[in-house]
C-alpha positions, 0 to 999 in steps of 0.5 A, a space after each residue: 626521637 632517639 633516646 640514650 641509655 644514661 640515667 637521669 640524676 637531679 633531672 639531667 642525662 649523668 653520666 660516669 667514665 673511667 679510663 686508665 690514667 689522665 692523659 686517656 680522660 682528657 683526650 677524652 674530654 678534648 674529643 666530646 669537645 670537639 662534638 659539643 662544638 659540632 652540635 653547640 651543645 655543651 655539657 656541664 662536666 668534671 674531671 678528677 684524674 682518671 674520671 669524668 662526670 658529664 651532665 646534660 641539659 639544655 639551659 635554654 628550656 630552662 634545664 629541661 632534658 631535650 633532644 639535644 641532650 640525646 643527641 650528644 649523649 649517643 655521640 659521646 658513647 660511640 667515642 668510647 
């Protein structure tokens, strides 16, 4: 299985982007989106405008850390 480099807070793949202003975080946001709904696997997440904050666990293994997990997380950095 193919592991991301994010770190594991409060047992869940976290982690933290910053761009330059809002309109680049949620463009952004809309592209880990589009992802998410490709693998139906979506993250609990924030935004505060020009930041945000992605969680990752699967609800269905009762919030367990899975290859589903990684597999987005390693999409999500190569959008950077």
């Amino acid at each position: 299985m193919l592991r991301s480099q994010w770190p594991i807070i409060d047992n869940k793949l976290s982690k933290t982007y910053q761009f330059k202003d809002f309109k680049e975080a949620f463009d952004f946001m809309t592209a880990v989106a589009k992802i998410a709904e490709q693998q139906h696997h979506h993250p609990d997440w924030s935004n505060s405008y020009n930041t945000v904050t992605i969680n990752l666990s699967t609800h269905d293994e009762d919030d367990a850390i899975t290859a589903k997990d990684h597999r987005l997380a390693i999409a999500i950095d190569e959008i950077e």
